[in-house]
VMD Tcl script that builds the backbone (N, CA, C; Angstrom):
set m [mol new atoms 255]
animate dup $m
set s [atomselect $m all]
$s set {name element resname resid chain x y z} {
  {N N UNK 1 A 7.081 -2.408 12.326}
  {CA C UNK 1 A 6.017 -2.173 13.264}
  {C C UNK 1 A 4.829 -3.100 13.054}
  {N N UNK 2 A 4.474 -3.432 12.046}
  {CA C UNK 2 A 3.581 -4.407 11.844}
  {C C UNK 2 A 3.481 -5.718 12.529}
  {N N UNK 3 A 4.710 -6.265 12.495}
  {CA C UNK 3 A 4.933 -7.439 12.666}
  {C C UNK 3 A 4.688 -7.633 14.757}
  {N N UNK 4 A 4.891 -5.928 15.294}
  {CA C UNK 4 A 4.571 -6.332 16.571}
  {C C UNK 4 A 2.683 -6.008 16.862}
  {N N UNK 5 A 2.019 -6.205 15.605}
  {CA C UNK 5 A 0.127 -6.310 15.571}
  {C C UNK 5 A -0.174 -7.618 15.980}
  {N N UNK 6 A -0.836 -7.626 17.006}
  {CA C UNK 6 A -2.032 -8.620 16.861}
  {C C UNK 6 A -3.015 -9.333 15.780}
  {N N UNK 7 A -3.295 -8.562 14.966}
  {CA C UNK 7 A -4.019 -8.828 13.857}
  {C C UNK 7 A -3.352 -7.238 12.848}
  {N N UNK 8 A -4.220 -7.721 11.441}
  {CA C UNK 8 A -3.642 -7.041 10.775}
  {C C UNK 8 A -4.621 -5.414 10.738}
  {N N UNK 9 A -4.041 -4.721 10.002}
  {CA C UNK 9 A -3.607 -2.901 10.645}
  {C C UNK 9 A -5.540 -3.037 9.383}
  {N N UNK 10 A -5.913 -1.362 10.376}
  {CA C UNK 10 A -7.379 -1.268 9.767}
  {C C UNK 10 A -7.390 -0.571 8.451}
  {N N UNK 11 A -5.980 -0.186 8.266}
  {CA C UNK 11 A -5.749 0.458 7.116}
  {C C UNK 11 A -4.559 0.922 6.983}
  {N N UNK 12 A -3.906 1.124 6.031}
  {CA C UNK 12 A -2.549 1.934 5.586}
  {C C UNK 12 A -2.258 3.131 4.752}
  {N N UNK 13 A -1.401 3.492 4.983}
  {CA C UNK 13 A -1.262 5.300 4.426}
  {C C UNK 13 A -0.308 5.044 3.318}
  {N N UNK 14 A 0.114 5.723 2.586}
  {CA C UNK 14 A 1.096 5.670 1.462}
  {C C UNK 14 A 1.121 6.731 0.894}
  {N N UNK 15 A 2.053 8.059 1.972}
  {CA C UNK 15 A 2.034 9.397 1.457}
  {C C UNK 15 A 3.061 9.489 0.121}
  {N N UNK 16 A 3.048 10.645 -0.500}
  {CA C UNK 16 A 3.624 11.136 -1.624}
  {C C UNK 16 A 4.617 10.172 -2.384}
  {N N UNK 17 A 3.675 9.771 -2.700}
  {CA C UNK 17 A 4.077 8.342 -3.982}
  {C C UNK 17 A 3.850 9.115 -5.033}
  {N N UNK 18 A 5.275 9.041 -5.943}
  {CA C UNK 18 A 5.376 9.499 -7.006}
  {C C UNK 18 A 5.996 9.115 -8.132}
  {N N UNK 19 A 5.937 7.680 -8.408}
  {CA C UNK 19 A 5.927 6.696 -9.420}
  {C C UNK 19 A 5.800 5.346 -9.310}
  {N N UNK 20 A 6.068 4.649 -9.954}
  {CA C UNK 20 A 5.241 3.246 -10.652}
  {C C UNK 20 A 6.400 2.657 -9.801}
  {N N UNK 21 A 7.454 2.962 -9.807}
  {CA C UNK 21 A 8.895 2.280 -8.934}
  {C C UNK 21 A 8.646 2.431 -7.271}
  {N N UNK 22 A 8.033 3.239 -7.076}
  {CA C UNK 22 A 8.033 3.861 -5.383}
  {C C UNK 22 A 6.840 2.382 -5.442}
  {N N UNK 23 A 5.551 2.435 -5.995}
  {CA C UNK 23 A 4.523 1.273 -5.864}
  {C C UNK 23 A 5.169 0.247 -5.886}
  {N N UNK 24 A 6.032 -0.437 -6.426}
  {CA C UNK 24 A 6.659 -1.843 -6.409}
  {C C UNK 24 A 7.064 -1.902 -5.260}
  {N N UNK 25 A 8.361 -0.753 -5.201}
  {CA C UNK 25 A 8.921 -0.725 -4.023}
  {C C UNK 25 A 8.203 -1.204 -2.595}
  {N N UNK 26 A 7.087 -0.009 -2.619}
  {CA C UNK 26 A 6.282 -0.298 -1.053}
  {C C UNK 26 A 5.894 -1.828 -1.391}
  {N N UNK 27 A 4.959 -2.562 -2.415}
  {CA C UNK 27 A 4.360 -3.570 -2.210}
  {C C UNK 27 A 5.341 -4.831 -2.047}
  {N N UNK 28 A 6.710 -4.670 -2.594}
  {CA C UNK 28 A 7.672 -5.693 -2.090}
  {C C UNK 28 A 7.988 -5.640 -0.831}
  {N N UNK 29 A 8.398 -5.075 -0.480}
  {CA C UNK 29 A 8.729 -4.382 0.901}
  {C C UNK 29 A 7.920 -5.113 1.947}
  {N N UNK 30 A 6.187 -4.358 1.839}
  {CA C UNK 30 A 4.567 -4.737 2.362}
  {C C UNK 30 A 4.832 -6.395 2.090}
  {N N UNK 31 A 5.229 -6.871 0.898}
  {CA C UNK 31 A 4.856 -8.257 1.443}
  {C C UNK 31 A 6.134 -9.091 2.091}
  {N N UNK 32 A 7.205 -8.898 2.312}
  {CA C UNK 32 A 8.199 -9.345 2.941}
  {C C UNK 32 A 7.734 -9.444 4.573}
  {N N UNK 33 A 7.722 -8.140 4.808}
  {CA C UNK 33 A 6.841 -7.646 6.344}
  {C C UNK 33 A 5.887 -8.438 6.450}
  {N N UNK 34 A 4.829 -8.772 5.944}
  {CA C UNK 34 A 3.512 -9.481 6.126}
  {C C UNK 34 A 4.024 -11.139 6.229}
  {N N UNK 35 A 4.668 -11.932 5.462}
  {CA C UNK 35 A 5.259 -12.625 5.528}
  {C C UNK 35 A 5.777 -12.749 6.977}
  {N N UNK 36 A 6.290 -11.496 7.310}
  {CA C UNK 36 A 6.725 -12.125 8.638}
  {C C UNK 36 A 6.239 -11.570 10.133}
  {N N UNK 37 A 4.598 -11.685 9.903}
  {CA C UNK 37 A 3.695 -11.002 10.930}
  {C C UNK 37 A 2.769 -12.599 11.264}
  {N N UNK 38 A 2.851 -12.834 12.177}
  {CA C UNK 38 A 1.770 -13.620 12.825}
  {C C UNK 38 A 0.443 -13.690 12.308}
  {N N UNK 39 A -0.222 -12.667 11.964}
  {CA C UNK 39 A -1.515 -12.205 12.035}
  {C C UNK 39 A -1.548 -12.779 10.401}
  {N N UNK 40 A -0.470 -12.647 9.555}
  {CA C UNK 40 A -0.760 -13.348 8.041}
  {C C UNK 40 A -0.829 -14.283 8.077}
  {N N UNK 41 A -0.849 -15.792 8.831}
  {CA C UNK 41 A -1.459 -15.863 8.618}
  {C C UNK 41 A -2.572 -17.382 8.909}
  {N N UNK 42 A -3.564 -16.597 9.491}
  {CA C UNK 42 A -4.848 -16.656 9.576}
  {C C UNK 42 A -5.994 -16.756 8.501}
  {N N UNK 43 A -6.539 -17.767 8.272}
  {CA C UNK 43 A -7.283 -17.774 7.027}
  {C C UNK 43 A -8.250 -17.121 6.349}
  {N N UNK 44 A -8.631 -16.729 5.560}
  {CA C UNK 44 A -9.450 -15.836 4.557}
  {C C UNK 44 A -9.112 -14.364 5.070}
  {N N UNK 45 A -7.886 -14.233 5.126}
  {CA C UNK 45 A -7.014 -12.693 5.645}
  {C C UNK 45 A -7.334 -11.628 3.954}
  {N N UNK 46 A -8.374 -10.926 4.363}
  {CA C UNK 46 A -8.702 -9.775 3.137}
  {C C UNK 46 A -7.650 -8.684 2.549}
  {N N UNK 47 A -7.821 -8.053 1.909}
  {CA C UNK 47 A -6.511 -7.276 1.568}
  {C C UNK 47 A -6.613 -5.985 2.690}
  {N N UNK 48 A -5.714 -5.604 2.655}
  {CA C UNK 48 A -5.390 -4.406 3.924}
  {C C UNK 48 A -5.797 -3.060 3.085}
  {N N UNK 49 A -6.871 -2.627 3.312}
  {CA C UNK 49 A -7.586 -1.069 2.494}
  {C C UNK 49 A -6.324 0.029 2.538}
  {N N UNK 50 A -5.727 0.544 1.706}
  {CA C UNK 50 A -4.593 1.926 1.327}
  {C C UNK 50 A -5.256 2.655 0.714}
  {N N UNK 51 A -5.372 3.690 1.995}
  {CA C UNK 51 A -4.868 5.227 0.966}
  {C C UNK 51 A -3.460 5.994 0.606}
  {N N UNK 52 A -3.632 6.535 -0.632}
  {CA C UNK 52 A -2.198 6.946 -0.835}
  {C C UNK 52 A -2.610 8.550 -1.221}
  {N N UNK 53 A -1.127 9.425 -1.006}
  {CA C UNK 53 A -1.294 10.759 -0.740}
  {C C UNK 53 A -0.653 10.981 -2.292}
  {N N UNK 54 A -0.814 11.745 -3.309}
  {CA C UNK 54 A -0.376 12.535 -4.132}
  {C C UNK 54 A -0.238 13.777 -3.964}
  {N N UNK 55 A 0.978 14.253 -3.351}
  {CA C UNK 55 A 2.037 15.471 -3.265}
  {C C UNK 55 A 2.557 16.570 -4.074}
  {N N UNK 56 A 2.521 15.974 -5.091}
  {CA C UNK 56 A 3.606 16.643 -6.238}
  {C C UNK 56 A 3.039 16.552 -7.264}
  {N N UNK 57 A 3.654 17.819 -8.028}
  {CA C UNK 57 A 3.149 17.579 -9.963}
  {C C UNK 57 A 3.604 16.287 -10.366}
  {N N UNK 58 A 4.836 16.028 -10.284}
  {CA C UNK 58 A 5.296 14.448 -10.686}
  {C C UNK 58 A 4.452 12.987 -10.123}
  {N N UNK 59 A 3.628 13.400 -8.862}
  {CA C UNK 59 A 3.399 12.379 -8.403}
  {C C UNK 59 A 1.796 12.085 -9.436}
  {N N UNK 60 A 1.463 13.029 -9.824}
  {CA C UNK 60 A 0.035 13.751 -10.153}
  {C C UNK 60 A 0.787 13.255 -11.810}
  {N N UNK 61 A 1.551 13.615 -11.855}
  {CA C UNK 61 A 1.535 13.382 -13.867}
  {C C UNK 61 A 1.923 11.628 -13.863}
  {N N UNK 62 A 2.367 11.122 -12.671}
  {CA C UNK 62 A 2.729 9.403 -12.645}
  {C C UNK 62 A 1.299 8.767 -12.274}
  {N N UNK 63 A 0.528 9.289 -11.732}
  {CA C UNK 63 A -0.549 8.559 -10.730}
  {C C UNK 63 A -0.910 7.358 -11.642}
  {N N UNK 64 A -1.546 7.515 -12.777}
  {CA C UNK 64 A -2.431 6.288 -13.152}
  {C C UNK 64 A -1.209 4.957 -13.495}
  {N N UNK 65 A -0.124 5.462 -13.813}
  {CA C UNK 65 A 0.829 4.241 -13.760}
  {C C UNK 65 A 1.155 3.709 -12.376}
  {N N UNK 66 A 0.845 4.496 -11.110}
  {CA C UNK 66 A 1.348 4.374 -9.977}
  {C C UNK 66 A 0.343 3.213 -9.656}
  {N N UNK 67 A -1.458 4.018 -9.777}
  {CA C UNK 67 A -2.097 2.992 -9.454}
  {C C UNK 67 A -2.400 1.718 -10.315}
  {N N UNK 68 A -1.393 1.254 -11.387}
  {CA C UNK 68 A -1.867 0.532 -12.009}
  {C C UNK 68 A -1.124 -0.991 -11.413}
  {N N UNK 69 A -0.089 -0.093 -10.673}
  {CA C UNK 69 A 0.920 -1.002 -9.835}
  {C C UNK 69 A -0.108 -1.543 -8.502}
  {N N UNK 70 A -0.453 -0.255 -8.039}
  {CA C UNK 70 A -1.099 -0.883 -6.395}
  {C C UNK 70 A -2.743 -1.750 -7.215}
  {N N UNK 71 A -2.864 -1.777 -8.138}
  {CA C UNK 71 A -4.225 -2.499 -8.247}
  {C C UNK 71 A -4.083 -4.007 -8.524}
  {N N UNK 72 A -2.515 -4.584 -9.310}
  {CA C UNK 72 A -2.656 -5.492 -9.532}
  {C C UNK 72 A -1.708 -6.545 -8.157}
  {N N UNK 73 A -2.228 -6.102 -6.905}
  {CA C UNK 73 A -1.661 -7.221 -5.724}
  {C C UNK 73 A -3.547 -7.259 -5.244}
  {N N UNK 74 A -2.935 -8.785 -4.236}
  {CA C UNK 74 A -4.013 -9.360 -3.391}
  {C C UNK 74 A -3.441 -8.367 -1.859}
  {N N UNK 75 A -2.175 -8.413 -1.761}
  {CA C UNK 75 A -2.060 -7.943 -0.312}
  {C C UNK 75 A -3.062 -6.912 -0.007}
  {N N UNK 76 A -3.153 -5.292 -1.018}
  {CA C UNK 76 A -4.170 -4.175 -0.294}
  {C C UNK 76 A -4.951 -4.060 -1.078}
  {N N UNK 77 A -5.863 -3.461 -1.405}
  {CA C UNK 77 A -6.955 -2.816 -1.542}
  {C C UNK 77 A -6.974 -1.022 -1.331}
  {N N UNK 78 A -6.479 -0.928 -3.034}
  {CA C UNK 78 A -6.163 0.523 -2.982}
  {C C UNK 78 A -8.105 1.551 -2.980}
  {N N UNK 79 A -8.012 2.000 -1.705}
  {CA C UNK 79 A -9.841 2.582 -1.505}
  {C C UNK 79 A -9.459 4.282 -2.176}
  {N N UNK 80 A -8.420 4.502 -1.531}
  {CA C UNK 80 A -8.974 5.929 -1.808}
  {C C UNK 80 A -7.754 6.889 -1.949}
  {N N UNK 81 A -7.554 7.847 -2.774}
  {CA C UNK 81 A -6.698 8.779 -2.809}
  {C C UNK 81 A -6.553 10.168 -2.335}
  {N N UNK 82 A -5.655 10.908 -1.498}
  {CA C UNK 82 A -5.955 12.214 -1.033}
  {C C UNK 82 A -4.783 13.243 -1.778}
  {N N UNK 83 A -5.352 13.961 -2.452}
  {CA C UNK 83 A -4.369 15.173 -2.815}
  {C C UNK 83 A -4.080 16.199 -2.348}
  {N N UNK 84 A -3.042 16.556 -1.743}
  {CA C UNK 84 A -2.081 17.647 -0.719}
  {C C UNK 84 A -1.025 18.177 -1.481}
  {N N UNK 85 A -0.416 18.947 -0.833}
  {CA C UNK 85 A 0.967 19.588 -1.219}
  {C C UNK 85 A 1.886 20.264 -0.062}
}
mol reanalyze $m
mol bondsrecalc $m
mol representation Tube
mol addrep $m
């Protein structure tokens, strides 16, 4: 879905992530896709702001390894976390 944007998305969701493997996962994934969106690229393209949802006890006892994954890319800009169940 990305790839049919005009420019790039005002933000992204990343519900019930619940380990350090699910974070790789999405950000390989995220940059394959971006790679193949028009809108990447355009110069001084900022990172795309993510929030991600923590769901679960597991996701909640993984988190700081989870975010240690989403902090070290240029693609997003992990802003903010929401906890649900």
């Amino acid at each position: 879905m990305l790839q049919k944007l005009k420019s790039a998305p005002s933000c992204l969701l990343l519900p019930k992530i619940e380990s350090p493997q699910e974070a790789e996962y999405f950000l390989e994934n995220l940059e394959k896709t971006i790679k193949s969106c028009d809108w990447s690229n355009s110069n001084g393209q900022t990172p795309i702001p993510l929030v991600s949802f923590i769901e679960t006890a597991i996701g909640l006892l993984n988190m700081r390894a989870s975010f240690e994954v989403l902090k070290n890319t240029d693609l997003i800009s992990h802003e903010c976390v929401v906890f649900g169940r």
